[in-house]
N, C-alpha and C positions, 0 to 999 in steps of 0.2 A: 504493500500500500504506500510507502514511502514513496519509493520509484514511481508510482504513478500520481502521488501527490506533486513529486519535483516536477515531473513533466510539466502538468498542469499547469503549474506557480509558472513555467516557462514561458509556455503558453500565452498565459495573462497577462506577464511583463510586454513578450512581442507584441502585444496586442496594446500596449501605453502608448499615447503618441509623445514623442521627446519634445517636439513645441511644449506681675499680681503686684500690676501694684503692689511694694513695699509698705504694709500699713505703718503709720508714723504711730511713736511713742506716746501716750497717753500722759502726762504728767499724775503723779502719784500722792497723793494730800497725804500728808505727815500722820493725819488723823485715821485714815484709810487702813485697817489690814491690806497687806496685800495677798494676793493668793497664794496659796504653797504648790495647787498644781498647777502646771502647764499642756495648753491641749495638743494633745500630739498629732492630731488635723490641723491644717489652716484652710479655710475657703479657698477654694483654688479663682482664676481671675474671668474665669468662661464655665459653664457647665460642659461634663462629658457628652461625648455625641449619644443618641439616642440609638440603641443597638436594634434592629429587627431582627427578625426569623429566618432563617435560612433558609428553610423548608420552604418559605413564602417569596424566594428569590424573584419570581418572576416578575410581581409585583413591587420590586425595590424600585426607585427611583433611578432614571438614566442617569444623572451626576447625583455624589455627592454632596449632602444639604450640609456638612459641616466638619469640621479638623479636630480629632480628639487634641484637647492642651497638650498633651505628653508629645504627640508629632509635632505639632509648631514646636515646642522647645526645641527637641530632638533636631529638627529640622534648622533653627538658627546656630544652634551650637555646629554643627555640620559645616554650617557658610563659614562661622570664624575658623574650622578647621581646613579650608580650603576645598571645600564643596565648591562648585559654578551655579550661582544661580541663574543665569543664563542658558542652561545645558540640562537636557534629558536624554534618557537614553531606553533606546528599545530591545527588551527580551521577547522572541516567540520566535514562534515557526513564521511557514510562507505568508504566513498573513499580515504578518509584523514589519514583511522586510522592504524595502526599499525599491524600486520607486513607488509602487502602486499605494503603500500606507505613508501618509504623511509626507512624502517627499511633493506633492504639487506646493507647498507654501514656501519653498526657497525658489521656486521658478519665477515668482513676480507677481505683481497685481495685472488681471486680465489675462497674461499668458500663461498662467499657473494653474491661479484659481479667480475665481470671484464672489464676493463675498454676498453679494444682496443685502438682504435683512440682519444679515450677522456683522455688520462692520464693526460692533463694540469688540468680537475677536480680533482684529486687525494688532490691537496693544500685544496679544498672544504670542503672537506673529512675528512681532518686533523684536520682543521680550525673548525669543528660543530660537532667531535666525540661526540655520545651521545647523541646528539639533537634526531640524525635519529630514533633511537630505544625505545627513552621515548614514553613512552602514556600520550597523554596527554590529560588533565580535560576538554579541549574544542572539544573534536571529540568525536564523538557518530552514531550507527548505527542508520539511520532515520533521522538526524537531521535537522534543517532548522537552517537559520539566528537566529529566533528568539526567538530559543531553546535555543542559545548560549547568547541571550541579556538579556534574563528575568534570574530569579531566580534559582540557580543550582541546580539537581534533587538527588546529591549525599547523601545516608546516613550516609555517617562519618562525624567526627566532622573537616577533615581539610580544608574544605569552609566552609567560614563565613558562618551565615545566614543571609538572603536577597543580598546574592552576587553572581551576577551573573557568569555563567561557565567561562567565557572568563576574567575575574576581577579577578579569583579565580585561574586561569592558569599563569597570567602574573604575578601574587602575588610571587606565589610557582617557578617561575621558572626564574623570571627578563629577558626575553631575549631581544635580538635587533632589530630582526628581525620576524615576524609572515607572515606563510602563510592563506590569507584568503579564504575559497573556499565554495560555497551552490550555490543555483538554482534549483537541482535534486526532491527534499522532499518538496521545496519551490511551485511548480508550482501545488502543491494542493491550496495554502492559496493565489497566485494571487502574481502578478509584484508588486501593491501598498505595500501590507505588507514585501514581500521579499526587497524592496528598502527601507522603514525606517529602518527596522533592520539591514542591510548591511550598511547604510551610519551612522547609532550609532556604531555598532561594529567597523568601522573603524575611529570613533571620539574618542571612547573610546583607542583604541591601540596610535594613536594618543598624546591626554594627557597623557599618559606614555611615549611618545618620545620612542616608538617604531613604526620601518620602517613594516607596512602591503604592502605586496605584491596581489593584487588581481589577480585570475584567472579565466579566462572560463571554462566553464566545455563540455564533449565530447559529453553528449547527447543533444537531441532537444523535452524534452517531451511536452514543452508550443506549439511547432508548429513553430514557428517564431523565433526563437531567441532571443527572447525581454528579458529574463535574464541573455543571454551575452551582450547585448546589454547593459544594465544599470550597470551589475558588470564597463564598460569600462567606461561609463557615469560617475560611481561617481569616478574611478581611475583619470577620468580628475578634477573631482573638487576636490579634494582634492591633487590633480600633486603627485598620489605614485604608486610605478612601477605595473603594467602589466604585469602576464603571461600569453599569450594567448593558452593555452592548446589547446583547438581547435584544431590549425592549424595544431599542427605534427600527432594529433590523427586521421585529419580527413582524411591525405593522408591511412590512412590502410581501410581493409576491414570492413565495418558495422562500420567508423569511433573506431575502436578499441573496439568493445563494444560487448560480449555478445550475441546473435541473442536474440533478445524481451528482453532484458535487460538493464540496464543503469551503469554494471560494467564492468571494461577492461576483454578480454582475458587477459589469462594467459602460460605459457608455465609449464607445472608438473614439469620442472628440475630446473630452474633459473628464478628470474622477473629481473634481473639486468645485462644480459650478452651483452654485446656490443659491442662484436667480431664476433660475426655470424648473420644470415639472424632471428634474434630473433626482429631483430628491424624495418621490413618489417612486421611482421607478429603480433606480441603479445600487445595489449592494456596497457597491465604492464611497461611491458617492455620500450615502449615508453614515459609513464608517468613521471615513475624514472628515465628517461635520460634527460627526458626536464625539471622536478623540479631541477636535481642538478644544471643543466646550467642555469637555472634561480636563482636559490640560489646566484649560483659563479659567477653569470653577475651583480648582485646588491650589491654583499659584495665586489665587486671589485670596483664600482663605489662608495660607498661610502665609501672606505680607499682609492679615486684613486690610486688603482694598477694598472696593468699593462690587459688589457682586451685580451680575448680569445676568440677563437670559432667564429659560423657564428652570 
């Protein structure tokens, strides 16, 4: 199934056209006992995000409605450690990799993509030039989780040796922000192996104090869902955002996908135009519209900017 998924992904590309607050000191009246305990909470400076159900994944919201506190910090300490806030970076299979996902927004305005009603993304855009179009060391046609957790297959000498793809990405590139995305290539090896490698790869981005975004993906090859189901599962244990892909893919025809296939339609002229009825129809198309909006709904929650969008 690999070999016939690489084709495919081949395929596809041929088919792109290159056109807490610090509370201050209370003063203490001489007259006052003062306490002898102290409380070992402090009011944190935001409430924790609100966890839903897994089980009820389908139903989760396409972005992320908010930043557990522990990731923003996690997340600031990371910049002063020489994290890029300017830079994200892509883990997954064929779906993940370059040009077809994410690369039309370093092509230009109009010859790229076009934005229509989304212009408030344009800042996104600005904000991660270059991210979109790099290839990176952690996407690979075929891939699973646990392609990306073991040992990298690369023959140059710029991954270490015995360091894995995803170790060897976050090295080379420092970024802040990682999307993490598998299940497709996964539901040969089974839920139990896809769930240790997914919940390492995201301990691993983690100890780098960088923010992993996990997502659903559009097909249903297991039958049941059960590896969106657990992608969401470990996004609550670990409280890091959620993009539930899914949801926008699965209002189009054949949930955006290919007929007997597990890659988006395409449109032969644009995957990134979002001024006409491209976004009704093409599996691409809608991908790249819900990754940017999920980029700019998490880089907005953790610099609290100012949020956009539905």
């Amino acid at each position: 199934m690999h070999l016939r998924m690489t084709e495919i992904a081949e395929e596809t590309l041929a088919a792109i056209p290159t056109d807490t607050p610090v509370p201050t000191e209370t003063p203490v009246s001489t007259d006052t006992a003062v306490p002898t305990e102290i409380p070992t909470e402090l009011p944190t400076a935001e409430p924790a995000v609100t966890l839903l159900d897994p089980a009820d994944w389908q139903n989760w919201p396409e972005l992320p409605e908010g930043i557990d506190p522990e990731i923003k910090a996690m997340y600031r300490e990371g910049l002063e450690e020489g994290n890029n806030p300017e830079r994200f970076s892509k883990i997954g299979d064929s779906n993940t990799m370059m040009p077809s996902f994410f690369g039309c927004y370093d092509s230009g305005v109009d010859t790229g993509y076009v934005l229509g009603p989304y212009a408030y993304l344009q800042e996104a855009i600005d904000q991660f030039q270059w991210s979109f179009s790099r290839n990176s060391r952690a996407a690979r046609n075929g891939a699973t989780a646990m392609d990306m957790d073991v040992y990298h297959w690369y023959e140059d000498d710029i991954c270490w040796p015995y360091e894995s793809a995803l170790s060897c990405e976050y090295r080379l590139f420092t970024p802040s922000i990682a999307f993490i995305g598998f299940g497709t290539n996964d539901a040969l090896l089974g839920i139990e192996i896809y769930e240790e490698h997914l919940r390492s790869l995201v301990e691993k981005t983690l100890s780098r104090k960088i923010v992993p975004i996990l997502y659903s993906k559009a097909d249903n090859l297991e039958g049941d869902g059960s590896f969106n189901e657990a992608a969401a599962r470990i996004a609550n244990e670990y409280r890091v955002p959620f993009w539930n892909l899914w949801k926008p893919m699965s209002a189009l025809p054949n949930n955006g996908l290919r007929e007997g296939d597990v890659h988006p339609t395409a449109s032969s002229v644009n995957l990134c135009n979002f001024s006409n009825d491209d976004l009704q129809t093409y599996g691409w198309t809608v991908r790249n519209l819900s990754a940017l909006k999920a980029l700019d709904r998490v880089w907005r929650l953790l610099n609290d900017l100012p949020v956009y969008g539905e």
